[in-house]
Rosetta silent file (secondary structure, phi, psi, omega in degrees, C-alpha in Angstrom):
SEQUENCE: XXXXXXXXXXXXXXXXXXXXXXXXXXXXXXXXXXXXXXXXXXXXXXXXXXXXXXXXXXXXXXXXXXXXXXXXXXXXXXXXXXXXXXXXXXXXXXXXXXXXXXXXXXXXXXXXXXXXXXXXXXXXXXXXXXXXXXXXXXXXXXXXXXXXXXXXXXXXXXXXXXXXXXXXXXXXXXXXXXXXXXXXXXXXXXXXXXXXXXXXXXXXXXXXXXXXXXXXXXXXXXXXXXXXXX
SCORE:     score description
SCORE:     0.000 S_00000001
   1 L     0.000  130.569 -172.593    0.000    0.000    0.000 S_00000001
   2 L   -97.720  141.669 -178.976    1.501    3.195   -0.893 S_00000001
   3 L   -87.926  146.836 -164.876    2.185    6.030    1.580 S_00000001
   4 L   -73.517   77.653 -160.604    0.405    9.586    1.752 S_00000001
   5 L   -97.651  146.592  169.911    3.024   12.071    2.469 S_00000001
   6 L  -127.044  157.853 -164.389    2.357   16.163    2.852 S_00000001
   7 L  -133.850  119.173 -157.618    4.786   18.648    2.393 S_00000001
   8 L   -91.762  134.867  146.569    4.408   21.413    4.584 S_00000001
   9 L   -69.310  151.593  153.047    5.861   24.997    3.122 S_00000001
  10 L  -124.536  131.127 -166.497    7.403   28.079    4.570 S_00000001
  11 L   -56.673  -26.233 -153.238    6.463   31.447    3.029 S_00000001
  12 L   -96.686   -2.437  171.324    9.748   32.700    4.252 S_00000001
  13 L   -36.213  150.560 -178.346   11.681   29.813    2.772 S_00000001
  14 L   -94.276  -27.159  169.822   14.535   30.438    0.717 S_00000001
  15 L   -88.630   17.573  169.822   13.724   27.497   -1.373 S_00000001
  16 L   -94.186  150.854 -162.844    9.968   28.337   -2.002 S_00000001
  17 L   -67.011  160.395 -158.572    8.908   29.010   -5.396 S_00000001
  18 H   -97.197  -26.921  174.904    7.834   32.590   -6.629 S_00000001
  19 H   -62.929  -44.659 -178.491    4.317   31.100   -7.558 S_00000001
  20 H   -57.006  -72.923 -177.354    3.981   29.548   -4.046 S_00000001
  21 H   -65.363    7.114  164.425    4.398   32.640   -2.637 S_00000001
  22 H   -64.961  -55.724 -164.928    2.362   34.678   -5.411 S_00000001
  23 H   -99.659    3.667  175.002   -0.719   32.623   -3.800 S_00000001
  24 H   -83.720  -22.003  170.200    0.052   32.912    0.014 S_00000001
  25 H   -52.205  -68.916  177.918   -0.115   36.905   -1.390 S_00000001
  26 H   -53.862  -42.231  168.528   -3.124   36.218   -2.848 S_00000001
  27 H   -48.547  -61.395 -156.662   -5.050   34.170    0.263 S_00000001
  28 H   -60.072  -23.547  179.154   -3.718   37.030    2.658 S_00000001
  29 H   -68.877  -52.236 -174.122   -5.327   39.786    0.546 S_00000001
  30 H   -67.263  -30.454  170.483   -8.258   37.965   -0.129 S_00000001
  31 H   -66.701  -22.364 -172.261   -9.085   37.244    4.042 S_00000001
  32 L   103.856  -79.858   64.471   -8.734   41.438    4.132 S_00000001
  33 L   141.357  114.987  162.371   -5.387   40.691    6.174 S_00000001
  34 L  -121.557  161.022  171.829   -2.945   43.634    6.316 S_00000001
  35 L   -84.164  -31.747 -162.143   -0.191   44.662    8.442 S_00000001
  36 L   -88.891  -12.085  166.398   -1.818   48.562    8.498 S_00000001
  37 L   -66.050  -13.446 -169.987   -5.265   46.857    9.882 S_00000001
  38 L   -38.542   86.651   97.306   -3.607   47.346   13.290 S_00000001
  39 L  -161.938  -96.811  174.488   -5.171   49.316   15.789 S_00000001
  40 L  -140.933  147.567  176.140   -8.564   51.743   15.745 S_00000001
  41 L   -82.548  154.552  164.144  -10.469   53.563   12.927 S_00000001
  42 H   -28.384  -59.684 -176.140  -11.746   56.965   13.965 S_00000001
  43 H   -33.027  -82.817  160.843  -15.064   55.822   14.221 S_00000001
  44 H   -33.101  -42.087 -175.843  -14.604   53.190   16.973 S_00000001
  45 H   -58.219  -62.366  160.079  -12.558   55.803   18.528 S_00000001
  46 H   -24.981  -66.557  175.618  -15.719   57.850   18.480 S_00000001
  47 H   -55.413  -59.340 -145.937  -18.138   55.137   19.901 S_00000001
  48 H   -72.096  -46.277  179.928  -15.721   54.240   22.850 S_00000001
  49 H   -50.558  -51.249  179.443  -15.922   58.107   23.918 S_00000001
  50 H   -41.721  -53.333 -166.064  -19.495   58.678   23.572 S_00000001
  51 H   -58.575  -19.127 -162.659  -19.806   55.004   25.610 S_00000001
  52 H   -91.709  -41.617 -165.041  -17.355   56.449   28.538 S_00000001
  53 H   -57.655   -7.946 -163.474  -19.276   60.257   28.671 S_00000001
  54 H  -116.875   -9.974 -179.720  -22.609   58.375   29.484 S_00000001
  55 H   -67.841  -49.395 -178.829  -21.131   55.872   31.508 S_00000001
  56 H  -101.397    1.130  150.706  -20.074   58.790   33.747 S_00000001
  57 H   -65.974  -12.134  165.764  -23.024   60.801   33.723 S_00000001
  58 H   -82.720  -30.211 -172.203  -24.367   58.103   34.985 S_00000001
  59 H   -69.309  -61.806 -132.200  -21.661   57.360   37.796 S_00000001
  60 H   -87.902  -28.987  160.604  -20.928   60.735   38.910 S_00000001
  61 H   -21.100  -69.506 -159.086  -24.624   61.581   40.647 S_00000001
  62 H   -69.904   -5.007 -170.467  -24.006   58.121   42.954 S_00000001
  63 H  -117.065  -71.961 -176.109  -20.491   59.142   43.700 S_00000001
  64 H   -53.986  -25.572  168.270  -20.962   62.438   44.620 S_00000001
  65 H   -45.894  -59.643  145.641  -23.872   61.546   46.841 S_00000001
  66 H   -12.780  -97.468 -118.587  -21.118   58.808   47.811 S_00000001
  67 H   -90.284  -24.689  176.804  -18.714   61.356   48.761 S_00000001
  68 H   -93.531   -1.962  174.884  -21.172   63.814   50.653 S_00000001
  69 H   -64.489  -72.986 -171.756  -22.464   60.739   52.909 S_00000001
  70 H   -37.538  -35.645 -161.509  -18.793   60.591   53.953 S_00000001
  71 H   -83.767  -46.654  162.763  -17.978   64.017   54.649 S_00000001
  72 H   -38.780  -61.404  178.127  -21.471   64.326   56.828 S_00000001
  73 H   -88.964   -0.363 -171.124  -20.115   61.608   58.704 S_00000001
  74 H   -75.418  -64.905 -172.970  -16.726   62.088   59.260 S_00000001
  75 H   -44.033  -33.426  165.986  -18.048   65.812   60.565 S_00000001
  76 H  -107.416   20.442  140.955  -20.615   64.226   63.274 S_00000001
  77 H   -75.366   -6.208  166.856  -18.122   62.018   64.333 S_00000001
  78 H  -100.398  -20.019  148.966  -16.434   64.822   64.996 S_00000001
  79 L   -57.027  -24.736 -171.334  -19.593   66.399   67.116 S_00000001
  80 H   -56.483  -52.959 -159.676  -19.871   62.706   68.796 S_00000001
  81 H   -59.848  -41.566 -169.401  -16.153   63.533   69.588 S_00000001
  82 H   -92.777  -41.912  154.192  -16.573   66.842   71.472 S_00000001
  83 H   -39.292  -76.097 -171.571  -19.667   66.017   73.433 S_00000001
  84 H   -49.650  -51.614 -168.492  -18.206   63.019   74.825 S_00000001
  85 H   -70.292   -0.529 -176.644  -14.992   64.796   75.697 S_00000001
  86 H   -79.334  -56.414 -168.988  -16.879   67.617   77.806 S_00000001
  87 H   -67.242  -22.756  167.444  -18.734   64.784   79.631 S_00000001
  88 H   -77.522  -29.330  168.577  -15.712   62.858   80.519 S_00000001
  89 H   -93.215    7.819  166.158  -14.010   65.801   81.555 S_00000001
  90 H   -57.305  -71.246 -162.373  -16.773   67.025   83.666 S_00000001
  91 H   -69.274  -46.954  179.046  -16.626   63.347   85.694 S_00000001
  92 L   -75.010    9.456  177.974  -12.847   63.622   85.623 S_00000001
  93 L  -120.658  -32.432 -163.598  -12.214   67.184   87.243 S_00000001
  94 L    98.916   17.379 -163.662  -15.629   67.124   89.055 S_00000001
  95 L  -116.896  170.042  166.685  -16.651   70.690   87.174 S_00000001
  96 L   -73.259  124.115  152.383  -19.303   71.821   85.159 S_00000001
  97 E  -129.361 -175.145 -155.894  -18.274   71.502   81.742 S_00000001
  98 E  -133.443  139.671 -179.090  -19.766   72.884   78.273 S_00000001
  99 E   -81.906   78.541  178.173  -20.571   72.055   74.029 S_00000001
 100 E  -106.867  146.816  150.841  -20.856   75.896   72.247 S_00000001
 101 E  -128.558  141.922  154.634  -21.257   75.549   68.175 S_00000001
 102 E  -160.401  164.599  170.088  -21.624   78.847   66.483 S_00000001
 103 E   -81.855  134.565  176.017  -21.492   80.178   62.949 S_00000001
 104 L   -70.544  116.661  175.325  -18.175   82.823   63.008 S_00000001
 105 L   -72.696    0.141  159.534  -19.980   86.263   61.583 S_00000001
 106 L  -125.805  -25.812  168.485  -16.747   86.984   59.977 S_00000001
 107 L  -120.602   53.542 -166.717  -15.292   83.880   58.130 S_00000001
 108 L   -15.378   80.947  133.795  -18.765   82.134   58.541 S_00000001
 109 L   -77.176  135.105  155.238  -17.229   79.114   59.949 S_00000001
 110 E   -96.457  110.129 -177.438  -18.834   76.467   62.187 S_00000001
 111 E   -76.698 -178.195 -154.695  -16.968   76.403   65.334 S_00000001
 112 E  -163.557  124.282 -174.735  -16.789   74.097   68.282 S_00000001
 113 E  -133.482  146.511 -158.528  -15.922   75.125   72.022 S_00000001
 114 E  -152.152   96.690  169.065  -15.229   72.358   74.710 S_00000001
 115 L  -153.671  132.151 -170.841  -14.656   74.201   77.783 S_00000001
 116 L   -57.304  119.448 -167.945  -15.416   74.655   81.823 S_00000001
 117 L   -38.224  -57.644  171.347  -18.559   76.403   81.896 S_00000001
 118 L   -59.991    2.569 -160.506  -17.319   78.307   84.875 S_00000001
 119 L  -133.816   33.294  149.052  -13.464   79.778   83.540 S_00000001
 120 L   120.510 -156.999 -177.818  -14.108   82.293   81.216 S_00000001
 121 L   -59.558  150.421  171.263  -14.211   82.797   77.491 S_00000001
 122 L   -73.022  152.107  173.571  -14.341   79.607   75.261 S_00000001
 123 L  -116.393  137.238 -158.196  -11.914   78.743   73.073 S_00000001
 124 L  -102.613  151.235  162.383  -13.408   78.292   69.267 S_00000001
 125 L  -143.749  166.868  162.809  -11.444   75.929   66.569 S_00000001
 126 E  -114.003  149.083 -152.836  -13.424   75.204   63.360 S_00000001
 127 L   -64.739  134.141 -179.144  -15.860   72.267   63.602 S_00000001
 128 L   130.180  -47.967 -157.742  -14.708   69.881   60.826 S_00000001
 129 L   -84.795  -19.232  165.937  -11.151   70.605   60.164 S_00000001
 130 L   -57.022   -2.772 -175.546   -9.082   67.693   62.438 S_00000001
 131 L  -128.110   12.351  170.725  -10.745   65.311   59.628 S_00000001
 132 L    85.142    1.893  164.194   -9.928   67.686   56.706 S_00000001
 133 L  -126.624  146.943 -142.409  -13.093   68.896   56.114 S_00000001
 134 L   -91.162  166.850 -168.633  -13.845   72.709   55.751 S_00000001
 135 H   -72.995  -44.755  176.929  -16.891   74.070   56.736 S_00000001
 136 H   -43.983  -25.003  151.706  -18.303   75.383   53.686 S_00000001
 137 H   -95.390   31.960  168.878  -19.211   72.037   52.887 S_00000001
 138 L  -159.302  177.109 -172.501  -21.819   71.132   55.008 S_00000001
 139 E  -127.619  110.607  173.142  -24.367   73.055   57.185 S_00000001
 140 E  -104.011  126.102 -163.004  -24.476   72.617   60.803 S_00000001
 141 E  -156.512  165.732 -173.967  -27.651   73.090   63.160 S_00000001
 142 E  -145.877  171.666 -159.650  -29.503   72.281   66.197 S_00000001
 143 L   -93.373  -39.315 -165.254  -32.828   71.926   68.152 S_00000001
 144 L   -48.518  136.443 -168.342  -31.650   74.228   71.206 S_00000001
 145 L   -98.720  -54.994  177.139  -33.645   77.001   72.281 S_00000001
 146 L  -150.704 -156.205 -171.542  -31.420   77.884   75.158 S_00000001
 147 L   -64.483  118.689  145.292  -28.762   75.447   77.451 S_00000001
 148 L    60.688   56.022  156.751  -29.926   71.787   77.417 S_00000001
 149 L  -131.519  100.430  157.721  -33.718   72.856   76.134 S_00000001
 150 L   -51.238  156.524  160.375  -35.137   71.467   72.759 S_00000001
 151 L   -86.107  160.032 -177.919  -37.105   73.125   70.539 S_00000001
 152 L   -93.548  -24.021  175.245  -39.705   72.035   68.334 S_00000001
 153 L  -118.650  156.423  156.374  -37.355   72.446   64.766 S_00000001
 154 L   -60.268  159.533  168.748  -33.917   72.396   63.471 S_00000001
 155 L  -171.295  127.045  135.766  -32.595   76.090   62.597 S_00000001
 156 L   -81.686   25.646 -144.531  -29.214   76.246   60.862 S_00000001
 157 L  -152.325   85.634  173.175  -28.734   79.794   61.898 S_00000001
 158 L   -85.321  144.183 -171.288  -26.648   79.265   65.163 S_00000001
 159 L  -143.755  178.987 -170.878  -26.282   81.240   67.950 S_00000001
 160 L   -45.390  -21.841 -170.118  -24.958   81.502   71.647 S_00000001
 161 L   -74.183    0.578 -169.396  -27.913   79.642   72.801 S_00000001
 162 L   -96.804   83.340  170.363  -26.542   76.685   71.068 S_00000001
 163 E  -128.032  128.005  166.190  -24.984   75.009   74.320 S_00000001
 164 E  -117.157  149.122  179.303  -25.258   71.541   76.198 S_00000001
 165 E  -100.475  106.342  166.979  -24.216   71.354   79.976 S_00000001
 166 E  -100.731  116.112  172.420  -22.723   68.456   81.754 S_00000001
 167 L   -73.152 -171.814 -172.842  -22.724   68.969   85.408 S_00000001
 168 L   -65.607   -0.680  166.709  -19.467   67.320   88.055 S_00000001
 169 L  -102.387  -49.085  179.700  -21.223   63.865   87.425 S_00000001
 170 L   145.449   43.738 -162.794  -21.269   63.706   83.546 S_00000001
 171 L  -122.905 -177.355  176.952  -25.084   64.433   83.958 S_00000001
 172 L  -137.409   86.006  161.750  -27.594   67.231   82.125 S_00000001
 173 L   -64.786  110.783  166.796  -29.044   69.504   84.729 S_00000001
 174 L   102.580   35.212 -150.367  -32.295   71.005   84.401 S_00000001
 175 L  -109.036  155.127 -154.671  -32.380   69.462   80.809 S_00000001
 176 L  -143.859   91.651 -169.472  -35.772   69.880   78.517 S_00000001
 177 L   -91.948    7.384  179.006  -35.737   66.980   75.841 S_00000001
 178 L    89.521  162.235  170.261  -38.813   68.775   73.659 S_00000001
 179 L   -79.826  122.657  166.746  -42.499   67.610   73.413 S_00000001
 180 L   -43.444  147.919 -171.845  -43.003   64.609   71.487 S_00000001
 181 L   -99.381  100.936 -172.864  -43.824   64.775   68.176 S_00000001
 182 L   -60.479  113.633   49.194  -47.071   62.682   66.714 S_00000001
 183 L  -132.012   15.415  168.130  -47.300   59.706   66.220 S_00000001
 184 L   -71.386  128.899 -171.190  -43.693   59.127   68.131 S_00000001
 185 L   -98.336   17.211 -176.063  -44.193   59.312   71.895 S_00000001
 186 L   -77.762   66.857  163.017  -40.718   60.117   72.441 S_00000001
 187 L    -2.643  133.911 -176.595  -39.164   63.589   73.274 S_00000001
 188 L   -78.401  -15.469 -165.908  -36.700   64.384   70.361 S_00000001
 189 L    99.025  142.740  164.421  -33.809   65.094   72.209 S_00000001
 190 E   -78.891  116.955 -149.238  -30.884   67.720   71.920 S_00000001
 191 E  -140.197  138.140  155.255  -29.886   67.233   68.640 S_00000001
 192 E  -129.647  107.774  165.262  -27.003   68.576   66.687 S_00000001
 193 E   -79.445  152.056  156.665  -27.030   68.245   62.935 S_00000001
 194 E  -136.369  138.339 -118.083  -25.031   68.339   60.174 S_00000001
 195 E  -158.455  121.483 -150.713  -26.501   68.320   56.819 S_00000001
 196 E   -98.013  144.102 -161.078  -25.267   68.095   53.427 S_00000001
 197 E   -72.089  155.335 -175.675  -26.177   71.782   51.499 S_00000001
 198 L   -95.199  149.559 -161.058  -29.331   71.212   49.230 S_00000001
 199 L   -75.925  -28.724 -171.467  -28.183   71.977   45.377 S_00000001
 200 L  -112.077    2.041  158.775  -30.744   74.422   44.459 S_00000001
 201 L  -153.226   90.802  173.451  -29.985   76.874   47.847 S_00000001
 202 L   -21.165  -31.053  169.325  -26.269   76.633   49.629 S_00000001
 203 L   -61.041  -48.643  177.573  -28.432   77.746   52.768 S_00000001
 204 L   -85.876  148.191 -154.216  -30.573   75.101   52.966 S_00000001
 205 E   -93.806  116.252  159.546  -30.213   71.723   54.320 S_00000001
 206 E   -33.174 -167.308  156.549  -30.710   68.284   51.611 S_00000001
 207 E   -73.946  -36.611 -167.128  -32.058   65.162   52.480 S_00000001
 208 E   -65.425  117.689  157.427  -28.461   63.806   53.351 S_00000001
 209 E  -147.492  149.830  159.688  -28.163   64.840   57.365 S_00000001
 210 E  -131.748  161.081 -177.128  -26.516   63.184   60.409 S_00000001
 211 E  -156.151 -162.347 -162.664  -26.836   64.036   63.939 S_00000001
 212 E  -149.863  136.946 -153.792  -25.842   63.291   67.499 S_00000001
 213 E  -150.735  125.547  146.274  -29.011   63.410   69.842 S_00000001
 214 E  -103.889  126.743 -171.231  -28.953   63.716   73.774 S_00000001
 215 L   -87.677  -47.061 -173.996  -31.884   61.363   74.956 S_00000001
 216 L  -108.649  175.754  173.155  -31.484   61.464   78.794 S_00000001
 217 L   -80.443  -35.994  179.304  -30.495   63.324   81.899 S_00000001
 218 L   -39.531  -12.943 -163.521  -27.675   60.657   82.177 S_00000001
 219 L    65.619   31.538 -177.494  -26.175   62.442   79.107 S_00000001
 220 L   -78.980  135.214  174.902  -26.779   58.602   76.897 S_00000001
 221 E  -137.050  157.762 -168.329  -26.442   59.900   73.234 S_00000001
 222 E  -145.937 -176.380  176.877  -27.095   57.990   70.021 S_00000001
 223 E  -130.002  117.550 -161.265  -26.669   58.915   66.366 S_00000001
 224 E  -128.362  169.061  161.962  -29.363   58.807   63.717 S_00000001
 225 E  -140.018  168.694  134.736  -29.600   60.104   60.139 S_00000001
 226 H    90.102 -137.063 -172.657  -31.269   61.259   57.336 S_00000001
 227 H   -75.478  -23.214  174.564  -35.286   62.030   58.671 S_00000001
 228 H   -70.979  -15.835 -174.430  -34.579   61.400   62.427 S_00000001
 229 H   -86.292   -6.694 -176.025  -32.502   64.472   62.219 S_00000001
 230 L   -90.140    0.000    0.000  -35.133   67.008   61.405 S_00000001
């Protein structure tokens, strides 16, 4: 029985024939096959852009939204922060000490004062900036009417009255948690907000808010967001 043999070529051979390589010309031409097909025609170039701008008009809503959740909370973790340290140092010297926020009336900052109630002037830093973030981007407000009284609303438009009092146990004398609200049967609490600015007035407070709420005379605080904060 006689054997089948195949004889494989190489175009780049020095011994292949000028026809053989005439029709490996001809195949590669005929698949569309070029060296110069390499990379992208305008067009595609075109498409991929269009595809990325709508990708991130879609994106960049949920990311900034993202990015002001963060900033809100890094900012009442920093109210959390100052509250707590008045009431610990209250129990640890045995003094009254005191919470001031205010807006500054000349480089409308919101400031933050942590100091014994009883030793003078307060000392102001602005509220915000140990976590990097400046005040201008969020809005800070509270329920207080006067020292350790609620109110029936929020008001972002702070003033001296915006104080809580820890007496020498780490307690809230003479404290006023507001009139319940219907249908909760709960006093709201001394609440401090902070509030992400709403987009169509820099004044006005979003949806986005967190806040740091004193519930009891014990001085027990909790944190809520969002609709509990109003």
């Amino acid at each position: 029985m006689g054997k089948l043999s195949l004889k494989l070529f190489n175009p780049n051979s020095k011994n292949e024939t000028s026809k053989q390589r005439c029709l490996i010309h001809r195949l590669r031409y005929a698949s569309g096959y070029t060296q110069q097909d390499a990379g992208f025609s305008l067009l595609e170039l075109i498409v991929v852009m269009v595809m990325i701008g709508i990708l991130a008009a879609i994106a960049a809503p949920g990311w900034l939204a993202f990015v002001n959740r963060q900033k809100v909370n890094k900012v009442n973790n920093a109210v959390l922060a100052a509250l707590q340290e008045a009431q610990r140092e209250a129990k640890n010297k045995k003094l009254s000490y005191s919470v001031s926020f205010q807006k500054n009336s000349t480089t409308q900052n919101a400031e933050v004062a942590v100091y014994n109630t009883n030793a003078g002037s307060p000392t102001w830093k602005p509220l915000g900036a140990d976590v990097g973030i400046s005040s201008d981007k969020f809005l800070l407000g509270a329920n207080l009417t006067s020292q350790n009284t609620a109110g029936s609303s929020v008001s972002y438009t702070l003033s001296a009255s915006t104080k809580i009092t820890f007496d020498y146990m780490g307690t809230l004398p003479n404290a006023s948690f507001g009139t319940p609200i219907a249908p909760s049967t709960e006093p709201p609490g001394l609440k401090i907000v902070v509030a992400v600015p709403s987009s169509a007035n820099s004044t006005s407070a979003s949806s986005v808010k967190r806040c740091v709420i004193v519930k009891t005379l014990l001085g027990s605080m909790l944190t809520a967001q969002d609709d509990k904060c109003s």
